[in-house]
Residue frames as a rotation matrix with the C-alpha (Angstrom) as fourth column:
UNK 1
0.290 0.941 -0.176 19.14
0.199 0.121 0.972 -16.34
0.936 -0.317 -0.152 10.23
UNK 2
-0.633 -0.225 0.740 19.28
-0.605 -0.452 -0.655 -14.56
0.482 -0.863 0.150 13.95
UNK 3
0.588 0.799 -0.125 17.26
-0.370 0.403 0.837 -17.36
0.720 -0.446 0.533 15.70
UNK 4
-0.134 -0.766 0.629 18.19
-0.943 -0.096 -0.318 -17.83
0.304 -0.636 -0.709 19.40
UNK 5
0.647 0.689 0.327 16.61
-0.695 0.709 -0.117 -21.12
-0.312 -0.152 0.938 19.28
UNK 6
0.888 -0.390 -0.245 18.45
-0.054 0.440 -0.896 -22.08
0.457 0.809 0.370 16.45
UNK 7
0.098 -0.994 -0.041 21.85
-0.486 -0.012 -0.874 -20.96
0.869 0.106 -0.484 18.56
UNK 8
-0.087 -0.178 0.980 20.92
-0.995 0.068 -0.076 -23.02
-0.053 -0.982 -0.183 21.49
UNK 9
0.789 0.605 0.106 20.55
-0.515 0.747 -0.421 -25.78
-0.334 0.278 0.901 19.36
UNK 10
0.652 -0.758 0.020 23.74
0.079 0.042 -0.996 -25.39
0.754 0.651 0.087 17.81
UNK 11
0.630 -0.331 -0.703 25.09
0.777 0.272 0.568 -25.03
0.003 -0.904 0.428 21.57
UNK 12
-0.317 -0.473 0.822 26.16
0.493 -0.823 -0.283 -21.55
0.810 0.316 0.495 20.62
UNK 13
-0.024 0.496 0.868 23.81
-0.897 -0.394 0.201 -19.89
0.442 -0.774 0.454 23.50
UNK 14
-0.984 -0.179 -0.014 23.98
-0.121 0.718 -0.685 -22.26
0.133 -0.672 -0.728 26.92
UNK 15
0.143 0.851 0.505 20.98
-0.971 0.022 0.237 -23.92
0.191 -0.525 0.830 28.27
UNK 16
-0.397 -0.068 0.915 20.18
-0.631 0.745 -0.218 -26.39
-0.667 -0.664 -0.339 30.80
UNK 17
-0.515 0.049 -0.856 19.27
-0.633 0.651 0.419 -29.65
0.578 0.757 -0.304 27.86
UNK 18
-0.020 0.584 0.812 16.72
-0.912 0.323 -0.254 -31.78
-0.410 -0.745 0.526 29.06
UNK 19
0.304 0.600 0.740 16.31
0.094 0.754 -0.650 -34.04
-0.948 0.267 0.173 25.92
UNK 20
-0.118 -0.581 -0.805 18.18
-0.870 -0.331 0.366 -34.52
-0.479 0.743 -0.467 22.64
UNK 21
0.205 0.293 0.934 17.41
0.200 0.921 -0.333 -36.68
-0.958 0.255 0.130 20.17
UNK 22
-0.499 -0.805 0.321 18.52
0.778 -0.253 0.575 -36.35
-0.382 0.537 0.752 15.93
UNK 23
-0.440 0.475 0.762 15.41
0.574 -0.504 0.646 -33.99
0.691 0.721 -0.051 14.95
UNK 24
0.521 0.851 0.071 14.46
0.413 -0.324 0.851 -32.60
0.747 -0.414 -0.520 18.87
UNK 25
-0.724 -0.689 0.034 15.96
0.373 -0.432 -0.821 -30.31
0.580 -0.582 0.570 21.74
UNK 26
0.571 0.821 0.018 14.23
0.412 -0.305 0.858 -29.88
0.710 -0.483 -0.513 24.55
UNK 27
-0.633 -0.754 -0.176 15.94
0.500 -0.224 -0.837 -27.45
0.592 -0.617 0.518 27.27
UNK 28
-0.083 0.511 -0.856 14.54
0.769 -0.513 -0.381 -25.69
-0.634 -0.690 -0.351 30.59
UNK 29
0.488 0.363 0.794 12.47
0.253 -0.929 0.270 -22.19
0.836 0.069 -0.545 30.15
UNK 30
-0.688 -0.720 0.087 14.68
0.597 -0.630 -0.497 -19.71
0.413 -0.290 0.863 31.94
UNK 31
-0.693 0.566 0.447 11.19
-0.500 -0.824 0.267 -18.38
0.520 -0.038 0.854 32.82
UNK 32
-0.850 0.373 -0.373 9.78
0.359 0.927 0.109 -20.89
0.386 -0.041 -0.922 34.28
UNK 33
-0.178 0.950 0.259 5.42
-0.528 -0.314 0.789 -20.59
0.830 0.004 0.557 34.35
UNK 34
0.774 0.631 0.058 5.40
-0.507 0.562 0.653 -23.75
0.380 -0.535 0.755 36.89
UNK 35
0.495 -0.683 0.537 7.40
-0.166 0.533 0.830 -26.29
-0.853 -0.500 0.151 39.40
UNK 36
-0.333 -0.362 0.871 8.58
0.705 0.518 0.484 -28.42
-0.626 0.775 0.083 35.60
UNK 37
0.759 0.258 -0.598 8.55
-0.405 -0.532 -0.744 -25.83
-0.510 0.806 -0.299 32.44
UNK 38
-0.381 -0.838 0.391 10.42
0.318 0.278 0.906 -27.41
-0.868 0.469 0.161 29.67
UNK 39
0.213 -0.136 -0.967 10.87
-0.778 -0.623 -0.084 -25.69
-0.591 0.770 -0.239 26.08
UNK 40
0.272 0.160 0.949 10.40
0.248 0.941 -0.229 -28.29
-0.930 0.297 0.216 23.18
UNK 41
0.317 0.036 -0.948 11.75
-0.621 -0.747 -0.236 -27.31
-0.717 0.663 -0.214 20.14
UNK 42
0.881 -0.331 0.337 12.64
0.470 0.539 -0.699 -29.15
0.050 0.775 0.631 16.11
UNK 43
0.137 -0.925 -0.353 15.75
0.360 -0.285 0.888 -28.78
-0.923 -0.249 0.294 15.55
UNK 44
-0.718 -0.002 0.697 15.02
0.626 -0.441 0.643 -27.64
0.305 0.898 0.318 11.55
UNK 45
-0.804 0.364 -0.469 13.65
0.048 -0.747 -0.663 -24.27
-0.592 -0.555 0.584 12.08
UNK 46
-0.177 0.935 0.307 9.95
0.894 0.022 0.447 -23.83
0.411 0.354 -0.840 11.64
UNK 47
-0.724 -0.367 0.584 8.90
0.135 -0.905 -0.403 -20.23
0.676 -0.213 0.705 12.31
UNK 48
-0.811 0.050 0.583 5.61
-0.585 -0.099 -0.805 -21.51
0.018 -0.994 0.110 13.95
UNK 49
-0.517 0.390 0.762 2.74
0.315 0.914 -0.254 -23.73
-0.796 0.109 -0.596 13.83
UNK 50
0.535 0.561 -0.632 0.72
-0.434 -0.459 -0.775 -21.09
-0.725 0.689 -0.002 10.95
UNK 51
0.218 -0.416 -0.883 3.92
-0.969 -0.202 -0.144 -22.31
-0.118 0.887 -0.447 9.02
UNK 52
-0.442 -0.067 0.894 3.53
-0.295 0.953 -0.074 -26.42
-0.847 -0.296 -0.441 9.43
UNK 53
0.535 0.463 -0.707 2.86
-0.843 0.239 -0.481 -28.27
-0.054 0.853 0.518 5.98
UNK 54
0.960 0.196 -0.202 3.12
-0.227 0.963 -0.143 -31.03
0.166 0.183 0.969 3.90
UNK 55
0.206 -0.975 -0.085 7.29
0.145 0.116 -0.983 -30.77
0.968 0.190 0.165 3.99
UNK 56
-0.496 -0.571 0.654 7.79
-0.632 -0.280 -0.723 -30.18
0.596 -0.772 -0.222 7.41
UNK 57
0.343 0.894 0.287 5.04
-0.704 0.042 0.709 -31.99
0.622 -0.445 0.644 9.57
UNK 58
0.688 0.057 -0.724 7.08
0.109 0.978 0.180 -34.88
0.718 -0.202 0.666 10.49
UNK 59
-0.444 -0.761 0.473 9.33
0.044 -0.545 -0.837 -32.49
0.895 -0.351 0.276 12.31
UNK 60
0.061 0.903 0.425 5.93
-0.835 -0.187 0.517 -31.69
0.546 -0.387 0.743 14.58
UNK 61
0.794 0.521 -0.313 5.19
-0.363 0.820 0.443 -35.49
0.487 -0.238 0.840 14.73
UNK 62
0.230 -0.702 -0.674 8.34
0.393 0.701 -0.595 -36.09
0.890 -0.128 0.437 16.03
UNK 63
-0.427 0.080 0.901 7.94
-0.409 -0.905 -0.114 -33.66
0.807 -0.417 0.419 18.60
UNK 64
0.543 0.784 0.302 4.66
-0.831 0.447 0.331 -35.29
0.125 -0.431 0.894 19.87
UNK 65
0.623 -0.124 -0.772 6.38
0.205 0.979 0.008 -38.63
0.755 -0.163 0.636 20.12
UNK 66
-0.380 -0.875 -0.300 9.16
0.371 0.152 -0.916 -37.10
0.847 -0.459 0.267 22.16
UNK 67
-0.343 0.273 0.899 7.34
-0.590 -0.807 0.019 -35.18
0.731 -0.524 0.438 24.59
UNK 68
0.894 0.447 0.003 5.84
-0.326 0.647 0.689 -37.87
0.307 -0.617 0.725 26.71
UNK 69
0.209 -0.962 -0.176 9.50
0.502 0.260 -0.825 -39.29
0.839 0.084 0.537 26.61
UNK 70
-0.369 -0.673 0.641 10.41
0.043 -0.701 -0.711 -35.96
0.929 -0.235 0.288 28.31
UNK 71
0.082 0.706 0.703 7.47
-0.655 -0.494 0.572 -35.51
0.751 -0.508 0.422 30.59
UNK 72
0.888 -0.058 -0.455 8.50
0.304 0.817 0.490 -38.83
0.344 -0.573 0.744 32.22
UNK 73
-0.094 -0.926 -0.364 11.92
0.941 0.036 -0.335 -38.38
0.324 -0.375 0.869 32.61
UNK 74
-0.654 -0.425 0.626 10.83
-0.058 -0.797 -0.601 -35.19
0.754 -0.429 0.497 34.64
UNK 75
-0.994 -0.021 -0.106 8.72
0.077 0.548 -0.833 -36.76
0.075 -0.836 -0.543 36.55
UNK 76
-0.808 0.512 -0.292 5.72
-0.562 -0.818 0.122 -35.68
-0.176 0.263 0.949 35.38
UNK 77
-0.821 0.415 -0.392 3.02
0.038 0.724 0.688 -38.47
0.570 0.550 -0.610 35.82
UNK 78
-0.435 0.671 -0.601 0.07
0.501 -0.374 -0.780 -36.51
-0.748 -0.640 -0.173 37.12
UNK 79
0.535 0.419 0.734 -0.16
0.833 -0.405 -0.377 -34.78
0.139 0.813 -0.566 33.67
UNK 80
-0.278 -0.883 -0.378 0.80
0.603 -0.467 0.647 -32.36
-0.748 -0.049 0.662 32.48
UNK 81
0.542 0.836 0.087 -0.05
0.306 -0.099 -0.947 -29.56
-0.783 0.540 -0.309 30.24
UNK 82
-0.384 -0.795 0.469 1.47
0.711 0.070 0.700 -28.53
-0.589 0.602 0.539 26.32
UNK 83
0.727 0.553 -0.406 0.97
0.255 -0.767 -0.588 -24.98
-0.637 0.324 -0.699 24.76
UNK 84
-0.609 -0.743 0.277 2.53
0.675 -0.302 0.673 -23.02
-0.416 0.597 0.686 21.65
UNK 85
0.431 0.707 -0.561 1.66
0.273 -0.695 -0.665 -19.65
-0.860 0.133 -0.492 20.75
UNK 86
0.042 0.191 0.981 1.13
0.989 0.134 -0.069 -18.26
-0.144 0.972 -0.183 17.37
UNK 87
-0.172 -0.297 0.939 2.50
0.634 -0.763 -0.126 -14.80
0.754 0.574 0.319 16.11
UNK 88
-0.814 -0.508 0.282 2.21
0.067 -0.564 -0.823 -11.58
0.577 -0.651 0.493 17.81
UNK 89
0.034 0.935 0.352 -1.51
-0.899 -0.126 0.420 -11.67
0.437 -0.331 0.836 18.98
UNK 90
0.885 0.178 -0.429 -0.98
-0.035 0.947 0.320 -14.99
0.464 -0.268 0.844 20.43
UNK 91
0.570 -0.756 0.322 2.65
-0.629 -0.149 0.763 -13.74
-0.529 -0.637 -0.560 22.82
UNK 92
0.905 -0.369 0.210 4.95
0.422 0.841 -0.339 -15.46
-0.052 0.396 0.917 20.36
UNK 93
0.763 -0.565 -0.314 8.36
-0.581 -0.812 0.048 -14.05
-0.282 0.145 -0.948 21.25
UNK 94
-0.102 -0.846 -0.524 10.46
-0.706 -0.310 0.637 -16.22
-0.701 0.435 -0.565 19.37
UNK 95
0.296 0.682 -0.669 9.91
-0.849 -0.133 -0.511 -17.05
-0.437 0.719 0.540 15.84
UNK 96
-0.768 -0.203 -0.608 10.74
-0.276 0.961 0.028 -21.21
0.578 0.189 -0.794 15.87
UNK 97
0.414 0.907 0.078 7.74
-0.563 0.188 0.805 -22.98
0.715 -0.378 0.588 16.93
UNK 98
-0.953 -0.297 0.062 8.12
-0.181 0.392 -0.902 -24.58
0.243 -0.871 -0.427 20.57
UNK 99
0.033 0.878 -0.478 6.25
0.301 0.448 0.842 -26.40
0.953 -0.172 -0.249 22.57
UNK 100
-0.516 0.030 0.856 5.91
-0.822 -0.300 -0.485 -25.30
0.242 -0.954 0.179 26.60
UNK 101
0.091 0.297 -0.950 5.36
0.319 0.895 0.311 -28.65
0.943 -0.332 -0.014 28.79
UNK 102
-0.684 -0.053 0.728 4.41
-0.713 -0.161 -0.682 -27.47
0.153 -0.986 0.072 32.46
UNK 103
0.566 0.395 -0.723 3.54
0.099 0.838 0.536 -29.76
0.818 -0.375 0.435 34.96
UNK 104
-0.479 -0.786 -0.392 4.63
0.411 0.193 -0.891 -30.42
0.776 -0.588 0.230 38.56
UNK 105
-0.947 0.316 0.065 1.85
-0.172 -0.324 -0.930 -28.89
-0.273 -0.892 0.361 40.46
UNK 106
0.401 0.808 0.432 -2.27
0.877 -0.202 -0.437 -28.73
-0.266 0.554 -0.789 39.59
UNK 107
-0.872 -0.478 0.104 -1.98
0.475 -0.778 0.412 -25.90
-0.116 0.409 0.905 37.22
UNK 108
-0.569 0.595 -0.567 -4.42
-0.276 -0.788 -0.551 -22.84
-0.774 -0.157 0.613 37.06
UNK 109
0.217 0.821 0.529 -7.32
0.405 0.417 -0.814 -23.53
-0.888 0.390 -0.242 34.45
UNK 110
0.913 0.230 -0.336 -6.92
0.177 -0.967 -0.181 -19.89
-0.367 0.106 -0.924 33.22
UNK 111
0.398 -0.913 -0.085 -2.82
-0.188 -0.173 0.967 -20.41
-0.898 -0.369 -0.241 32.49
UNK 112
0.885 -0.410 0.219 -0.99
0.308 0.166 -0.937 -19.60
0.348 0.897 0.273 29.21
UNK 113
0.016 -0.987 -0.162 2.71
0.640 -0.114 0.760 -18.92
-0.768 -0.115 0.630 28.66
């Protein structure tokens, strides 16, 4: 499998690690959309949310529990918003589902990643 997700999980590709936990990795977006962009990701690869079922969901749910987790510990307690796009009509450019947490300013209505 050629997922760069997967090698920044595996600490094969560097990134800046916000949040580690035994089933989550959260690391800065190297792109950043806003002031706080952080990159949520499972750490068992899921190719994206079309591919979420009964065997995998709790990967997801463990997500959602961590993400607040993160969003504090970045200071983030104005809110904050949480997107993942879906396949190529939906700007998915790498196939492990992620989550995008921006926050850190008011953010445009109108604002995807």
């Amino acid at each position: 499998m050629d997922c760069i997700f997967c090698a920044i999980i595996r600490g094969e590709i560097p990134s800046k690690k916000l949040y580690e936990d035994e089933a989550v990795y959260s690391f800065a977006d190297i792109n950043p959309q806003a002031p706080v962009h952080a990159l949520v990701v499972p750490k068992k690869h899921i190719p994206s949310a079309d591919a979420i079922n009964g065997e995998n969901a709790d990967e997801v749910k463990k997500i959602f529990c961590a993400i607040p987790k993160i969003a504090a510990s970045l200071g983030l307690k104005n809110g904050y918003r949480v997107i993942t796009n879906v396949g190529e009509d939906g700007c998915q450019s790498v196939k492990h589902i992620h989550f995008h947490v921006l926050g850190g300013a008011k953010l445009p209505e109108n604002m995807g990643v």
